[in-house]
ROSE-4610 file (N, C-alpha, C; in Angstrom, 1 decimal, always signed):
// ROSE-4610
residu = [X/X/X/X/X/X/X/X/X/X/X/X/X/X/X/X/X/X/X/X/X/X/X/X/X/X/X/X/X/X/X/X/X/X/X/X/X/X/X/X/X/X/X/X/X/X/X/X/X/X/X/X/X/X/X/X/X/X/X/X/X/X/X/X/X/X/X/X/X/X/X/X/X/X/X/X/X/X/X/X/X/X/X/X/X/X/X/X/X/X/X/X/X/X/X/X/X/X/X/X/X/X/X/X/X/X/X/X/X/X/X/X/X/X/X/X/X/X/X/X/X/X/X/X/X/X/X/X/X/X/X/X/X/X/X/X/X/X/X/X/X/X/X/X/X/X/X/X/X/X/X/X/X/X/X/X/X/X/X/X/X/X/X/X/X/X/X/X/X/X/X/X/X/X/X/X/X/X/X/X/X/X/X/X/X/X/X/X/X/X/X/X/X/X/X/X/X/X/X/X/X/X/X/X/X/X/X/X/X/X/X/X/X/X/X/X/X/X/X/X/X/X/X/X/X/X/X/X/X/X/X/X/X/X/X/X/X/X/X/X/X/X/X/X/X/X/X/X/X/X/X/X/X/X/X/X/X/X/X/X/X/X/X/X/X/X/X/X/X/X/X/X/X/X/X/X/X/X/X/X/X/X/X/X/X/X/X/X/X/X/X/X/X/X/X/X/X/X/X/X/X/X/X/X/X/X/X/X/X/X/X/X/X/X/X/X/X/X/X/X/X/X/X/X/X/X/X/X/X/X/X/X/X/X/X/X/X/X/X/X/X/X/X/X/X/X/X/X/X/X/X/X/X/X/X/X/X/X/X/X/X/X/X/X/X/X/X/X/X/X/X/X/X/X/X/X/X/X/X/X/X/X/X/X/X/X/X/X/X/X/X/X/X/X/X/X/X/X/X/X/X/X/X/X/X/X/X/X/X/X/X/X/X/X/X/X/X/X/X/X/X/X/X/X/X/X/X/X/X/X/X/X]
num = [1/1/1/2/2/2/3/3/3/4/4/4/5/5/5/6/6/6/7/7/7/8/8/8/9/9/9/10/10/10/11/11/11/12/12/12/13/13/13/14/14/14/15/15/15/16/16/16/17/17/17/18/18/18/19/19/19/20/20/20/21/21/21/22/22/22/23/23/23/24/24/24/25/25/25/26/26/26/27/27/27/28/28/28/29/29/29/30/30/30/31/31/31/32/32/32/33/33/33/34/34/34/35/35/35/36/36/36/37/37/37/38/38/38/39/39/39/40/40/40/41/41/41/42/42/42/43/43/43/44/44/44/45/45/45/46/46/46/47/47/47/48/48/48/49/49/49/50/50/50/51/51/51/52/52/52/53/53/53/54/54/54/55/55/55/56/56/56/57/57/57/58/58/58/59/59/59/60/60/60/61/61/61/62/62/62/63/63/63/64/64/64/65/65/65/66/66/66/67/67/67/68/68/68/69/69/69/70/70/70/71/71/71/72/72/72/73/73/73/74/74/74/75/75/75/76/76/76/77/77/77/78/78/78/79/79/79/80/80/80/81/81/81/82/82/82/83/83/83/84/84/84/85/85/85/86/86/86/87/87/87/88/88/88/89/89/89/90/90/90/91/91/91/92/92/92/93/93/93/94/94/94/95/95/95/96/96/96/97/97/97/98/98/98/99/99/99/100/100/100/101/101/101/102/102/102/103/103/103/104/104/104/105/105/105/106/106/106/107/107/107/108/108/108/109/109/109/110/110/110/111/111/111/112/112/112/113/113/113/114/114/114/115/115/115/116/116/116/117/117/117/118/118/118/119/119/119/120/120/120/121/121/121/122/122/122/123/123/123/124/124/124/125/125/125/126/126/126/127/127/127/128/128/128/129/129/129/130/130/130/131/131/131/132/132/132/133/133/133/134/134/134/135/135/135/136/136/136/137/137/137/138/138/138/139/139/139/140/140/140/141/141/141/142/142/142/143/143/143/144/144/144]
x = [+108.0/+108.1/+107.4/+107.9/+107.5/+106.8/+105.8/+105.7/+105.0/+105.8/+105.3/+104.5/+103.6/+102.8/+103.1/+103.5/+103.9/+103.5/+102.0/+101.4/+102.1/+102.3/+103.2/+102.2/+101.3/+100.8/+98.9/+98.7/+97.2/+96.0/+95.7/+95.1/+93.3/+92.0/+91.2/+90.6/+89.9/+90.0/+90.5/+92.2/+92.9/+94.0/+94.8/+96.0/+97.3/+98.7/+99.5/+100.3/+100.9/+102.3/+103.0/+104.2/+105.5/+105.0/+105.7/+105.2/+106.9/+108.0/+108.5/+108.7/+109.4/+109.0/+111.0/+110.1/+111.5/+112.7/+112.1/+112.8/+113.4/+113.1/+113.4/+112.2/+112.5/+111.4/+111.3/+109.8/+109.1/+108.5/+107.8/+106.7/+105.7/+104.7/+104.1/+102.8/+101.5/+100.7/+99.2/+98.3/+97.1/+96.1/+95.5/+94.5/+93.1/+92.0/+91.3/+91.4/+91.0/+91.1/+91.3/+92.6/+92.4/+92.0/+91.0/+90.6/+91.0/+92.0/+92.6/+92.3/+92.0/+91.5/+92.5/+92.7/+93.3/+93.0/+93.6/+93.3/+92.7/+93.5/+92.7/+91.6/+90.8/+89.8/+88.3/+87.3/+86.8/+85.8/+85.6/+84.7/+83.6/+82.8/+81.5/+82.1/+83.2/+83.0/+83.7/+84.5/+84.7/+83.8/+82.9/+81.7/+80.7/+80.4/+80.0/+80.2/+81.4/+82.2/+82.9/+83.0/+83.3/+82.2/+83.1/+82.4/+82.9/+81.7/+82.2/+82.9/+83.7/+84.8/+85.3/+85.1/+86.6/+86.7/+87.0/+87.5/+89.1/+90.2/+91.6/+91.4/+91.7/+91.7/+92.6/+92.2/+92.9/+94.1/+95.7/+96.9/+96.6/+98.1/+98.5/+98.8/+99.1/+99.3/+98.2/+98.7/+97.8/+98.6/+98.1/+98.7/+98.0/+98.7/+98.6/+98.1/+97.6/+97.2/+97.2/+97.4/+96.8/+95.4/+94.6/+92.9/+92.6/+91.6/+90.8/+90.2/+90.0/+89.7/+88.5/+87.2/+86.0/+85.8/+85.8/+85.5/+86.9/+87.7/+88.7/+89.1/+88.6/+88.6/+89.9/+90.9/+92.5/+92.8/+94.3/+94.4/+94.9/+94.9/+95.5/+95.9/+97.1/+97.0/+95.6/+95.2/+94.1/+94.9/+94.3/+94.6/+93.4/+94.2/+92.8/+92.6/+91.5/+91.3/+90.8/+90.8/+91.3/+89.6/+89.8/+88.6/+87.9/+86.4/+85.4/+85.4/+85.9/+86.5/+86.2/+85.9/+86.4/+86.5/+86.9/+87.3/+88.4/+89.6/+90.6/+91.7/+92.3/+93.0/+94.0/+94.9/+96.0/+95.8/+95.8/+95.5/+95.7/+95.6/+96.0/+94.7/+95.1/+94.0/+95.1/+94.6/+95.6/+94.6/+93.0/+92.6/+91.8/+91.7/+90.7/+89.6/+89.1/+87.8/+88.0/+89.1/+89.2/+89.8/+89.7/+90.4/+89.2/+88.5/+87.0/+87.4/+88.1/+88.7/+90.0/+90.6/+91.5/+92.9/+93.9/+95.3/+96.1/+96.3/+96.6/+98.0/+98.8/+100.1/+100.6/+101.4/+102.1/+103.2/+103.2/+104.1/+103.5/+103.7/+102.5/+103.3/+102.7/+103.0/+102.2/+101.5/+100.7/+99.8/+99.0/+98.1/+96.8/+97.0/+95.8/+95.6/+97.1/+97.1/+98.5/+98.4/+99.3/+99.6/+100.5/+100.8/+101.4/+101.8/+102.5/+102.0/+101.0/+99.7/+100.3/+100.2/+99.6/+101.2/+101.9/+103.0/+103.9/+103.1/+103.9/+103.1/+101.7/+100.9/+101.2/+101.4/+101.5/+103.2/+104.0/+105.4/+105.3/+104.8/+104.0/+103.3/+102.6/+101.7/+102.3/+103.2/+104.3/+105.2/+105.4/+106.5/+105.4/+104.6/+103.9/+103.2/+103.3/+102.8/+103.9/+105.0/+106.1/+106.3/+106.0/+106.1/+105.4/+104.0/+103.0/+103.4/+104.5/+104.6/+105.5/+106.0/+107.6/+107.2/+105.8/+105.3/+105.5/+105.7/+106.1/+105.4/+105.0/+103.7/+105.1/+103.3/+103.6/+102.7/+103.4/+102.5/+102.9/+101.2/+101.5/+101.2/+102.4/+102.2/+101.6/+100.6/+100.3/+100.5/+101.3/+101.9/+101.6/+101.3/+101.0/+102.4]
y = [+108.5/+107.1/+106.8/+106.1/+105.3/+104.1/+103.9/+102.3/+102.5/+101.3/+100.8/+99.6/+99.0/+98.0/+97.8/+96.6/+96.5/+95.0/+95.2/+94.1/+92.8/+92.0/+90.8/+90.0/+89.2/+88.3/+88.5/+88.7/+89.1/+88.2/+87.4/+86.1/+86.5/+85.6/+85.3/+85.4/+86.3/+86.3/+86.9/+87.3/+88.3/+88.7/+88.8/+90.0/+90.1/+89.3/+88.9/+90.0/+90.9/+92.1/+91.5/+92.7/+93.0/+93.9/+94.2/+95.4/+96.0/+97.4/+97.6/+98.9/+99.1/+100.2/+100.8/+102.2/+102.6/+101.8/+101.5/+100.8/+99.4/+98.9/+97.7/+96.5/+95.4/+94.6/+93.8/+93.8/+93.6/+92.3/+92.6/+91.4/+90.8/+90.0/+90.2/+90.5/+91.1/+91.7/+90.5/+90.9/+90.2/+90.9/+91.4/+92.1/+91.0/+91.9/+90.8/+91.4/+90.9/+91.4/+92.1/+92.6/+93.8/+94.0/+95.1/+95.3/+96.5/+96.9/+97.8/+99.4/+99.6/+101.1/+101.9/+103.0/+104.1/+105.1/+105.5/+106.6/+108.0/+108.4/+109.5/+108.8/+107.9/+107.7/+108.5/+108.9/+109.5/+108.2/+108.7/+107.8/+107.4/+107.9/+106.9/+106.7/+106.7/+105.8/+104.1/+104.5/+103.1/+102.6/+103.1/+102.8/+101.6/+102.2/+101.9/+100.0/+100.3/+99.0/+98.0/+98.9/+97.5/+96.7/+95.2/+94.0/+94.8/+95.5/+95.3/+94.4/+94.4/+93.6/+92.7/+92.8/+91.9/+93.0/+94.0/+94.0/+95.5/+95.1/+95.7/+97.5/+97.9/+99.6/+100.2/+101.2/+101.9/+101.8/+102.3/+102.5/+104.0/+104.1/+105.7/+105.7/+106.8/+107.5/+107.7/+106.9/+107.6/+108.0/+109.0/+108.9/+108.0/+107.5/+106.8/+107.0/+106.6/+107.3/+105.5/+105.8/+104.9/+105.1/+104.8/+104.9/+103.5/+103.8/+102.4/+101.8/+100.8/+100.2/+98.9/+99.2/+99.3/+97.7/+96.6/+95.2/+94.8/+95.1/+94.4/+94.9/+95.9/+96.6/+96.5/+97.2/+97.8/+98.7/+99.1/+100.2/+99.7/+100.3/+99.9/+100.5/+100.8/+101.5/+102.0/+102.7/+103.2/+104.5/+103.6/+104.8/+105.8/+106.7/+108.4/+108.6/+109.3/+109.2/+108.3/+107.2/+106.0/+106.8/+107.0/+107.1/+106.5/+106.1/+105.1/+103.9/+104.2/+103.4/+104.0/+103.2/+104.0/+102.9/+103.4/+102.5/+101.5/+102.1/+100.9/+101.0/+99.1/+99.3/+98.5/+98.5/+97.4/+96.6/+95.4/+94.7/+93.0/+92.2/+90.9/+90.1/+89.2/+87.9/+87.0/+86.1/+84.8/+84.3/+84.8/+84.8/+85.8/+85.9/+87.0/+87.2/+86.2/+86.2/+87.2/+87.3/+88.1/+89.6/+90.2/+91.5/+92.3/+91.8/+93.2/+94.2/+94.0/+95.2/+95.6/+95.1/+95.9/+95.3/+95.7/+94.9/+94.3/+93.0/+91.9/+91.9/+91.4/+91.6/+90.3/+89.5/+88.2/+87.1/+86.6/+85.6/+84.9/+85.3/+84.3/+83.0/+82.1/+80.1/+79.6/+80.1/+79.2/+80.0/+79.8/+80.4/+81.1/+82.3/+83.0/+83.1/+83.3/+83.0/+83.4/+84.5/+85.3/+84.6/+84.2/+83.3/+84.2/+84.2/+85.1/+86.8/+86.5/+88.1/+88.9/+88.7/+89.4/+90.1/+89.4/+90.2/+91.2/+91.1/+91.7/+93.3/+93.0/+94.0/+95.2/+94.3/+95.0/+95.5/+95.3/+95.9/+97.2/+96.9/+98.0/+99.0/+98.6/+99.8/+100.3/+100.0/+100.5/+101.5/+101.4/+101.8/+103.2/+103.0/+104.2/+105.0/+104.5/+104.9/+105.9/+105.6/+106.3/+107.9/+107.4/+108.5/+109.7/+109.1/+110.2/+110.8/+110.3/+110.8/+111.8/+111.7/+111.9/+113.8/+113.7/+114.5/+114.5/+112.6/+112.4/+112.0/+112.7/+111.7/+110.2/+109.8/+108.1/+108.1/+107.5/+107.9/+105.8/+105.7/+104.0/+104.5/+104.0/+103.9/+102.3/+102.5/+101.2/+101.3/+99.8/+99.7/+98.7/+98.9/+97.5/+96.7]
z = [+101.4/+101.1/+99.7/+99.2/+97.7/+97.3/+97.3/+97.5/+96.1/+95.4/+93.9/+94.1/+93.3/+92.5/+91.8/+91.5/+89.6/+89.8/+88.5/+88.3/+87.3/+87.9/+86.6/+86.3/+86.9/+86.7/+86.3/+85.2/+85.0/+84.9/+85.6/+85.1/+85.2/+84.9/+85.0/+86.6/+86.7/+88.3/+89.5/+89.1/+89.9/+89.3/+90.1/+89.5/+90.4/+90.4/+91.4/+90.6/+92.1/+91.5/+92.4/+91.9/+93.1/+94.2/+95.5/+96.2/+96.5/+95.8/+96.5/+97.1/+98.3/+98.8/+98.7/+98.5/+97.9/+97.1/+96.2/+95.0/+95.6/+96.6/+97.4/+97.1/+97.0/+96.2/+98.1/+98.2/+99.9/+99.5/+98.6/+99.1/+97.5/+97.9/+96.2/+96.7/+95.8/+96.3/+95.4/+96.1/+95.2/+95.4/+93.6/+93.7/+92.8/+92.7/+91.9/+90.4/+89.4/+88.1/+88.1/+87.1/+86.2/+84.9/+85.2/+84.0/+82.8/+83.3/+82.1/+82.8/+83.9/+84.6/+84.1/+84.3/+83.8/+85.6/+86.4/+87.1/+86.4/+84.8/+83.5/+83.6/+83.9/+83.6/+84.4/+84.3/+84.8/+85.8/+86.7/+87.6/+87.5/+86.3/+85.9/+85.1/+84.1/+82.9/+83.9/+84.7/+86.0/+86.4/+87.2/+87.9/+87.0/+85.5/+84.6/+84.4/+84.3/+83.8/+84.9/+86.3/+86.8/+87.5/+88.1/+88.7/+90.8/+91.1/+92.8/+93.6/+94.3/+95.4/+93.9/+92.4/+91.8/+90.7/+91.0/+90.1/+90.6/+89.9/+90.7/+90.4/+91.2/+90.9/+89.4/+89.5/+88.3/+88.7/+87.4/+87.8/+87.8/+88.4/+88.9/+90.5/+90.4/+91.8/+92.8/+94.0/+95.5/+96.5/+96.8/+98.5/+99.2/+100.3/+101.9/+102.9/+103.7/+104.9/+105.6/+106.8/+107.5/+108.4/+108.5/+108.7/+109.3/+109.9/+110.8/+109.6/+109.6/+108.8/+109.5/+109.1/+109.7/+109.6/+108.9/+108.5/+109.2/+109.4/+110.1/+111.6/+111.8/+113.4/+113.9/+112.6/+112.5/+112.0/+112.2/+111.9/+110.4/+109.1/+107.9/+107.3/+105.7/+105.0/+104.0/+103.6/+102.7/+101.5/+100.4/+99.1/+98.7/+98.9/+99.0/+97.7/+96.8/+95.8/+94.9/+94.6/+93.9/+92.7/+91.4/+90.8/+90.6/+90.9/+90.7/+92.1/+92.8/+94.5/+95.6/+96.6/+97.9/+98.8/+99.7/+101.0/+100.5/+99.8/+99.0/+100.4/+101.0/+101.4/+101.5/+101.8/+101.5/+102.9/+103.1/+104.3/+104.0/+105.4/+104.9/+104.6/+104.0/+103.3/+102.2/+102.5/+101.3/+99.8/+99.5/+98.6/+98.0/+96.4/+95.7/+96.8/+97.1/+97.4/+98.9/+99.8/+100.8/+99.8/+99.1/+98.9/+99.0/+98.6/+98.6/+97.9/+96.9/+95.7/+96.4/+97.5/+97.8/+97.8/+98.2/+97.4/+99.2/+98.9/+99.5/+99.6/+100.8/+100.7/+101.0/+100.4/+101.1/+99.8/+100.5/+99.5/+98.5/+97.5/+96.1/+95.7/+96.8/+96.5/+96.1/+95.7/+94.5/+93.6/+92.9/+91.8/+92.9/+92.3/+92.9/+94.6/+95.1/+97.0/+97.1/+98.4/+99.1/+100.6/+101.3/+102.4/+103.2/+104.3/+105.4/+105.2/+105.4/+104.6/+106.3/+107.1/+108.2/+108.7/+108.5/+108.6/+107.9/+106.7/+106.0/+105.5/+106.1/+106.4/+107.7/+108.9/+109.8/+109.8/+109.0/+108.7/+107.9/+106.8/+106.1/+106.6/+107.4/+108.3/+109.0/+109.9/+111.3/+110.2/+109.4/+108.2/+107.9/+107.5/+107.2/+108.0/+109.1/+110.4/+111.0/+110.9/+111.0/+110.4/+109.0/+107.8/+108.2/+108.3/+108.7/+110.4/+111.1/+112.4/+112.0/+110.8/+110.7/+110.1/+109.4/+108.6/+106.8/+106.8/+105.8/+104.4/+103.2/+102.1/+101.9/+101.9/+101.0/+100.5/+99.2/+97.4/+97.3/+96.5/+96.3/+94.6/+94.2/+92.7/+91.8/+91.3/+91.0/+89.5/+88.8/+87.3/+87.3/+85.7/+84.8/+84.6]
């Protein structure tokens, strides 16, 4: 499975994409700022430079996994690797201030706010939950 990010909206504060999975346009995503990361980038020159829980992960490629996910006592997608990151996961919340660096899924109706979060998480999860039964990778590609 395929799941893209493609960031459209760059503002002061956060960062509204597309999310589609297998070239199918799903949902829109919210991260908090981006600041220009690079995955080529090495993990202290990240570390260095970002703002903790605002600031949006590097682009590039992750694999998937779904993992418990410890602040929300669920099971969730998480992207492995992420340079200068950890514990990145895709999960619901409707503002910056809920992502904790991590990327938000739902319907973007207004500025800076994702709505119908929780469903569209737990579809996403069941979907990748599958993949990994199936013995399948899921790669989240994240684009500017």
């Amino acid at each position: 499975m395929k799941i893209e990010i493609r960031r459209r909206w760059k503002k002061e504060g956060y960062t509204i994409g597309e999310l589609y999975v297998n070239g199918v346009f799903r949902c829109n995503t919210l991260e908090p700022q981006d600041r220009g990361f690079k995955s080529s980038m090495s993990s202290m020159s990240i570390q260095e430079t970002k703002v903790p829980g605002k600031t949006a992960i590097p682009t590039g490629a992750y694999v998937c996994h779904v993992h418990w996910m410890p602040k929300m006592m669920k099971m969730r997608p998480q992207l492995i690797s992420v340079p200068g990151f950890w514990g990145i996961f895709i999960h619901e919340g409707n503002t910056v201030k809920e992502t904790r660096g991590c990327i938000l899924l739902g319907e973007n109706t207004s500025k800076g706010f994702v709505s119908h979060s929780k469903q569209h998480v737990i579809s996403l999860t069941e979907e990748i939950q599958d993949c990994e039964d199936r013995q399948e990778m899921v790669w989240v590609s994240v684009e500017d």
